[in-house]
FIPA-959340 format. One record per residue (C-alpha): residue in one letter; z, y, x. Coordinates in pm, whole numbers, plus 50000, padded with zeros to 5 digits. Example, Ala and Ser with C-alpha at 12.3 -4.5 7.8 and 13.67 -1.06 7.14 Angstrom:
2
A507804955051230 S507144989451367 
END
This chain:
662
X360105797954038 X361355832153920 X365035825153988 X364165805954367 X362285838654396 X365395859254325 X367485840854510 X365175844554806 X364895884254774 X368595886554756 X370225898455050 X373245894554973 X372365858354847 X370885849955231 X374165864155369 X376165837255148 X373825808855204 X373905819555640 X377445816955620 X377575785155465 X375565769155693 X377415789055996 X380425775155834 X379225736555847 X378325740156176 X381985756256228 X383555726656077 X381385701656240 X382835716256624 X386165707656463 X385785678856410 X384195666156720 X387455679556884 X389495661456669 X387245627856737 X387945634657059 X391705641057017 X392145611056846 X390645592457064 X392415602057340 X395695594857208 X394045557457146 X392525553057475 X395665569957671 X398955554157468 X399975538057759 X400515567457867 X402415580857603 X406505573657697 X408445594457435 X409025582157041 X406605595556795 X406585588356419 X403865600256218 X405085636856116 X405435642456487 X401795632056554 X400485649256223 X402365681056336 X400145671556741 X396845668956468 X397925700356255 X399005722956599 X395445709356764 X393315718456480 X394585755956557 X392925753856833 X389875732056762 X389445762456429 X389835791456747 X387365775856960 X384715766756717 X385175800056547 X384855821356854 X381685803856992 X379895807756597 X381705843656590 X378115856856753 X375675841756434 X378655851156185 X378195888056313 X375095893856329 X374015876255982 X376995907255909 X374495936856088 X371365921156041 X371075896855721 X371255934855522 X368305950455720 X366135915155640 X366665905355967 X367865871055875 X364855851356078 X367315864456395 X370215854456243 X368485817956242 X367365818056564 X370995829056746 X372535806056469 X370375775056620 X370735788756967 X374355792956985 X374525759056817 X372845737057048 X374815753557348 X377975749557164 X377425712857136 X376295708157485 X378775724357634 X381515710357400 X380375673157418 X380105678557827 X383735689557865 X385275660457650 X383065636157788 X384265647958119 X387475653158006 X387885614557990 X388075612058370 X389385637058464 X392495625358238 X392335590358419 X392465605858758 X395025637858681 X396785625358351 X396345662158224 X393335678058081 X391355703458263 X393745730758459 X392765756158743 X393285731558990 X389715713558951 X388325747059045 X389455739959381 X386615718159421 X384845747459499 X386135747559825 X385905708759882 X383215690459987 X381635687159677 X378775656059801 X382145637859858 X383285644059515 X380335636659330 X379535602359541 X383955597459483 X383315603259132 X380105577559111 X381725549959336 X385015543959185 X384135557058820 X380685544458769 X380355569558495 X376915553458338 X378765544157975 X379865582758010 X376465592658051 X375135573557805 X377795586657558 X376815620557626 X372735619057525 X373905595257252 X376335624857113 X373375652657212 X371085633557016 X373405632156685 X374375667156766 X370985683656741 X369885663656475 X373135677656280 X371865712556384 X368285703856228 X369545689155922 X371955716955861 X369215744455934 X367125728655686 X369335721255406 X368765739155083 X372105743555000 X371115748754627 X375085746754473 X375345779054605 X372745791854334 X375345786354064 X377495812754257 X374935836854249 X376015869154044 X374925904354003 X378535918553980 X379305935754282 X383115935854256 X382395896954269 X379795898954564 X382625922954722 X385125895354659 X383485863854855 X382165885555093 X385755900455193 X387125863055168 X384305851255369 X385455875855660 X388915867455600 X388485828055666 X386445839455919 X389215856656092 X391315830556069 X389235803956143 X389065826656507 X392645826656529 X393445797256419 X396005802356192 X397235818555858 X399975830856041 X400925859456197 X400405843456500 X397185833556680 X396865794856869 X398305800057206 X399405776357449 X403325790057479 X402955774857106 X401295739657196 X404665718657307 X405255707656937 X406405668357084 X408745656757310 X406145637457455 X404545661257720 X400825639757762 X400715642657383 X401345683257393 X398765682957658 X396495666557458 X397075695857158 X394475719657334 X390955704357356 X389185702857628 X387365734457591 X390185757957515 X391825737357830 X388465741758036 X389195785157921 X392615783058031 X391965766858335 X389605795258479 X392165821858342 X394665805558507 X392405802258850 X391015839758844 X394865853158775 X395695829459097 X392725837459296 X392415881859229 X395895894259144 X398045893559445 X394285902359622 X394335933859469 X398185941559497 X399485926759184 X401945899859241 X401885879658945 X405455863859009 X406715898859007 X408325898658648 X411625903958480 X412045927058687 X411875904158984 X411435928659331 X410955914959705 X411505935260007 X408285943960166 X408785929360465 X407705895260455 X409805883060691 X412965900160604 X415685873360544 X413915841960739 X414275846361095 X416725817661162 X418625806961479 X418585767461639 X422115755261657 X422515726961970 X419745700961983 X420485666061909 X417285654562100 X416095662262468 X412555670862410 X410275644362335 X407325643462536 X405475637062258 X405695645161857 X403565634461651 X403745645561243 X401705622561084 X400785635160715 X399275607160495 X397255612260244 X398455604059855 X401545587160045 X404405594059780 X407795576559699 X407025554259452 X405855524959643 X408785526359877 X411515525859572 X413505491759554 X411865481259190 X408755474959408 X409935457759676 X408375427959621 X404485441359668 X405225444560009 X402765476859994 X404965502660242 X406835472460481 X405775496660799 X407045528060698 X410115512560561 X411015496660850 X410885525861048 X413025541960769 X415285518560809 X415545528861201 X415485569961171 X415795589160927 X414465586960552 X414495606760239 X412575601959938 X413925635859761 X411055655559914 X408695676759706 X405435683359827 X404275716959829 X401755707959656 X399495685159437 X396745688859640 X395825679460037 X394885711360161 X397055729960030 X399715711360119 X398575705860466 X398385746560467 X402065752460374 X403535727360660 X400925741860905 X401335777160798 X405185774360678 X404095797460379 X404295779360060 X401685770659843 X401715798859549 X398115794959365 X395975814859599 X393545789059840 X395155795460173 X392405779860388 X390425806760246 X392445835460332 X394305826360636 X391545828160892 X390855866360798 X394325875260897 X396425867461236 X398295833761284 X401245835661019 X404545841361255 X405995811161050 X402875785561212 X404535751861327 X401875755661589 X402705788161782 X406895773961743 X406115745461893 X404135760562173 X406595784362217 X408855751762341 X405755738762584 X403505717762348 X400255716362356 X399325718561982 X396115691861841 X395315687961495 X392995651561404 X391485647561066 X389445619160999 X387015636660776 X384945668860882 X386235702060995 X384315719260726 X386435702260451 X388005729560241 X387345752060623 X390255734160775 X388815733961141 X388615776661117 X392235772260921 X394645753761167 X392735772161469 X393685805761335 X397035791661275 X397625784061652 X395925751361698 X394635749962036 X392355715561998 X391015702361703 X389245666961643 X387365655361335 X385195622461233 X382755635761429 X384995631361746 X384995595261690 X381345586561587 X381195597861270 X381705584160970 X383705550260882 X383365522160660 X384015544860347 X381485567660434 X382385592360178 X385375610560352 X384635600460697 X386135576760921 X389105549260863 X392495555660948 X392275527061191 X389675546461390 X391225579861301 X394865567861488 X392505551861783 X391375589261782 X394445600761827 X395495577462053 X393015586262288 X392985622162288 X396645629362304 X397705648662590 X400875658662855 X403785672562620 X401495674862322 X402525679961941 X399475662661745 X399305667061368 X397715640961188 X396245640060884 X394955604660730 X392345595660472 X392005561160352 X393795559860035 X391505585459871 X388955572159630 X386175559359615 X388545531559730 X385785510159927 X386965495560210 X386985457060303 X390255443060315 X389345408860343 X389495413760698 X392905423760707 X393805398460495 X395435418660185 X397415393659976 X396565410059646 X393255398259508 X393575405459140 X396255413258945 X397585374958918 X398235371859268 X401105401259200 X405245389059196 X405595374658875 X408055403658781 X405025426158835 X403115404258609 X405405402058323 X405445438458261 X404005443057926 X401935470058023 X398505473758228 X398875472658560 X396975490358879 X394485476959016 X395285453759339 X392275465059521 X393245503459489 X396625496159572 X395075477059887 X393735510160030 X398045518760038 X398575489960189 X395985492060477 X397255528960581 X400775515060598 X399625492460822 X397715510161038 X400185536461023 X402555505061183 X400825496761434 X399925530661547 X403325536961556 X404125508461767 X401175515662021 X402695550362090 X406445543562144 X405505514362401 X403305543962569 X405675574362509 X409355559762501 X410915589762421 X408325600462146 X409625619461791 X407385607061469 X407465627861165 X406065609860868 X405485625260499 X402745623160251 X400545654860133 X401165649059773 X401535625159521 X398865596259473 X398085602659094 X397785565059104 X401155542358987 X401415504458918 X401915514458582 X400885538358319 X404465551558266 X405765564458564 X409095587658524 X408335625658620 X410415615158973 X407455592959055 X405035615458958 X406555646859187 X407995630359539 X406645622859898 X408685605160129 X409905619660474 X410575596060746 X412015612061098 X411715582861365 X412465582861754 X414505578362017 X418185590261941 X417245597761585 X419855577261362 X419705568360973 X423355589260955 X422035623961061 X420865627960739 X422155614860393 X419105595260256 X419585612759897 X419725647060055 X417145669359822 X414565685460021 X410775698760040 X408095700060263 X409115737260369 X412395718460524 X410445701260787 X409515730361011 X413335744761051 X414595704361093 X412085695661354 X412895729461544 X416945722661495 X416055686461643 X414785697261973 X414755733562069 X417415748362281 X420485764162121 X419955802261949 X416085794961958 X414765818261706 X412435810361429 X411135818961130 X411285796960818 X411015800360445 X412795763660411 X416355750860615 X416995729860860 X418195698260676 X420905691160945 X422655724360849 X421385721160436 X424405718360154 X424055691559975 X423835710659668 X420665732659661 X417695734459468 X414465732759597 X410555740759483 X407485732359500 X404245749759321 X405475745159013 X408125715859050 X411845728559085 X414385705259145 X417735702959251 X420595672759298 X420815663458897 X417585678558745 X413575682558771 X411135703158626 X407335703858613 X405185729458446 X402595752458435 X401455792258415 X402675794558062 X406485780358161 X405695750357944 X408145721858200 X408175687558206 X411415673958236 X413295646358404 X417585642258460 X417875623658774 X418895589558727 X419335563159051 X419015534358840 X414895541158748 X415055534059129 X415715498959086 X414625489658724 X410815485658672 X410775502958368 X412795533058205 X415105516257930 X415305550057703 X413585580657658 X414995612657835 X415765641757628 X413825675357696 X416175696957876 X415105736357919 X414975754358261 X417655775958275 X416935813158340 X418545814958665 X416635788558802 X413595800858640 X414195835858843 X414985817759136 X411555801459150 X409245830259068 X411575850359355 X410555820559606 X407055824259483 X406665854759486 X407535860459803 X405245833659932 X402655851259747 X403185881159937 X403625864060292 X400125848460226 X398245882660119 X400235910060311 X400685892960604 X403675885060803 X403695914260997 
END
């Protein structure tokens, strides 16, 4: 009794025993990262296309316990320092209750993100970056009831009180533990009390960091494989979910305030926006149209269309008006996103970071708006979305860009059979088809492949009811496959894309189509797509007197190159215009191209993120035809010239968007 007594009384004892338990709960967040890590690397392999032995993925474990030690260590940092200040004063009851406090948040917010983190993987392939934070600006009942419909997240939810539960009860057990071993530690000598107290605070410093090292866990550090899902899995998901609002604020405030984050290296742009991209119209190919129509559909990117997928018969309409005009499937996207993307083509201003349906209404039209160039040549200018103008504020957006009509979902009843997103693309062309006017250029922008994938396609009689009615070379891939029913929702656009098509050349003879997609689908037949696949839209120019040999089909090119192409098709000879991108009709055929962050050029393509960490991929035309890549790429490094090159496009971008084009 006398000793438990002494022990008790002992400040220096309570400090010890705090610790330890601060410590436990330390090592317990670790390990539910790790869990989690592991698990993901399980549940995702398919997804994994590089080589790994087992030192690589030990080094993966070993590089992401860096950062599962820095997480946990910063969240208990706030117990650890008080039981420092107040465990000497005999103010260790406080210590408790912030210890048991910080603890249960720690859990709950931990468990949350990885739990989440599961689906947002499926639908991104990445953990969480600062593009989620965009959904802020969406329509965030559509999300949720997306996120319900075609995920059906009950097991997650059940996952997620089942891991609560076990996680408080490890908070209660560990608060209540006696944690009598440490007794036999327990010493009057105060150069030993001075030594575990200083190595306490040391592991506790580097349990923060991370690392022994003399450098902390950072992300620049994280690519340890060649395999780039795996190095995205080396940062949990709450370091990633810290990162990701970082990265968001330093898109969202800096070039705000005047600091244009591209500007580095000693990078400089002229401060006239516009200096450098007034361009001149060489002769027109085309008498004017009397109707254009630019048809952007959503998630419509090259994959489907390559000749390794012929046989799913998913994209016959736009391929066989590729096969008529013009086609490319070198096109990047400006970027990963629908409004965004739909902002750079509208705007010609590319896509930098910074939410540009946000800021463009607060300033005047940008002087490189397809809309006020095309007006300037007689069109009327329309703009038809088949969801609601409030979506991301695109009604206020594309009217302060120049639009001078704009129709919605509600133009045509309402909402469709998805209900989610608003109307079909069936009633969306009928829309247009309705409304378009005399000499009229009428932007488009489509909706039915977007989740929560719900639409009946028994009624248009989609051949694809599970995934044995694909080609048998489809079905021997040893790999899991897409499911037929999502891929149906591709299928129907392409369709009614077809027969829109078809409805307004037999009305308009001389009419010019312009056909892309707004980004990438994030969806592929397959679970190892080739970083080509996972980058590209497709860009089909059809119409009278357009022929497949203006343009060579492998030409590279982004969505910026549309504006300056259109205008070189049809406007009369030494029309000026502004443009950020070239006409393709006067492009070399060796150039390099971007898109927010995608660079590539006639041989090479690189992905990556804030931190410079790319994705690579060396251009091969054979992954075109086979189904599936044969060998693993080596990583290749972005040169520095290249790398220049790209923060000189965006920064200049940046500054188009936020100063103005004045």
């Amino acid at each position: 009794m006398l000793a438990s007594s002494v022990f008790k009384s002992s400040r220096w004892f309570l400090f010890i025993n705090e610790s330890w338990r601060i410590a436990t709960l330390w090592f317990a967040g670790v390990l539910l990262f790790m869990s989690f890590r592991v698990f993901f690397l399980v549940y995702f392999h398919n997804r994994i296309t590089a080589s790994l032995d087992i030192d690589t993925v030990l080094n993966a474990l070993k590089t992401g316990f860096a950062f599962d030690s820095a997480a946990s260590g910063v969240c208990f940092s706030i117990p650890f320092l008080l039981n420092c200040i107040l465990q000497p004063l005999r103010l260790g009851y406080w210590v408790r209750a912030v210890r048991i406090l910080t603890a249960k948040l720690f859990f709950a917010v931990a468990i949350l993100l990885c739990i989440t983190s599961i689906t947002y993987i499926t639908e991104y392939g990445s953990q969480f970056n600062y593009f989620m934070f965009e959904g802020l600006h969406d329509d965030q009942q559509a999300i949720a009831l997306t996120a319900i419909k075609q995920y059906q997240p009950w097991g997650s939810v059940l996952s997620l009180l089942v891991l609560l539960v076990v996680a408080f009860k490890l908070c209660h057990l560990i608060d209540q533990q006696s944690n009598g071993f440490l007794e036999r530690i327990f010493t009057d000598c105060k150069w030993k009390r001075t030594f575990l107290i200083a190595l306490i605070v040391v592991l506790f410093v580097c349990a923060i960091r991370g690392s022994f090292e003399s450098r902390p866990a950072s992300r620049k550090w994280s690519a340890v494989t060649l395999d780039p899902f795996v190095n995205n899995l080396v940062i949990n998901p709450f370091r990633s979910f810290v990162y990701a609002i970082k990265d968001y604020n330093e898109l969202q405030s800096h070039g705000l305030d005047g600091v244009n984050p591209y500007l580095k290296d000693d990078l400089t742009i002229d401060p006239n926006g516009l200096s450098g991209l007034k361009q001149r119209c060489s002769e027109p190919l085309l008498a004017p149209p009397s109707q254009i129509f630019f048809i952007v559909m959503e998630s419509y990117d090259s994959w489907p269309l390559q000749h390794k997928y012929a046989s799913l018969n998913l994209t016959n309409e736009l391929k066989n008006l590729a096969n008529k005009g013009v086609y490319l499937d070198n096109v990047l996207p400006a970027a990963s996103s629908t409004m965004n993307s739909l902002s750079s083509i509208l705007s010609g201003i590319p896509y930098a970071g910074v939410n540009m349906s946000l800021i463009g209404p607060q300033q005047p039209a940008s002087k490189l708006s397809l809309f006020n160039q095309l007006e300037q040549l007689g069109y009327t200018s329309q703009f038809f979305y088949g969801g609601l103008l409030s979506w991301q504020n695109v009604g206020q957006y594309v009217l302060s860009q120049g639009a001078d009509k704009v129709y919605s979902a509600t133009d045509a009843g309402g909402k469709g059979s998805a209900g989610v997103w608003g109307i079909d693309d069936a009633q969306l062309f009928d829309l247009v088809a309705a409304k378009t006017q005399p000499k009229s250029f009428n932007v488009v922008m489509s909706g039915s492949y977007h989740g929560p994938f719900n639409l009946d396609l028994n009624q248009y009689d989609y051949p694809f009811k599970t995934a044995a009615d694909y080609p048998a070379e489809i079905q021997e891939l040893e790999t899991q496959v897409l499911d037929p029913y999502v891929l149906g929702h591709l299928w129907y656009s392409d369709k009614m894309l077809g027969a829109f098509v078809r409805k307004m050349q037999q009305r308009y003879p001389d009419a010019l189509f312009i056909i892309t997609g707004d980004h990438y689908s994030r969806r592929y037949l397959h679970p190892r797509p080739n970083l080509y696949e996972l980058t590209h839209v497709p860009l089909v120019i059809y119409g009278n007197g357009i022929k497949p040999n203006m343009l060579n089909s492998q030409q590279v090119a982004s969505h910026m190159d549309i504006a300056p192409t259109l205008l070189n098709l049809i406007a009369p000879t030494n029309t000026e215009f502004y443009s950020v991108g070239q006409s393709l009709l006067t492009a070399t055929a060796e150039r390099t191209v971007f898109g927010f962050q995608t660079v590539r050029n006639n041989k090479q393509l690189w992905r990556g993120d804030l931190s410079a960490l790319y994705e690579y991929y060396g251009v091969n035309p054979l992954d075109k035809i086979r189904l599936m890549p044969t060998q693993t790429q080596s990583f290749k490094e972005i040169d520095v010239a290249t790398e220049q090159a790209y923060n000189q496009y965006m920064a200049q971008a940046w500054h188009l968007l936020t100063q103005g084009t004045k």
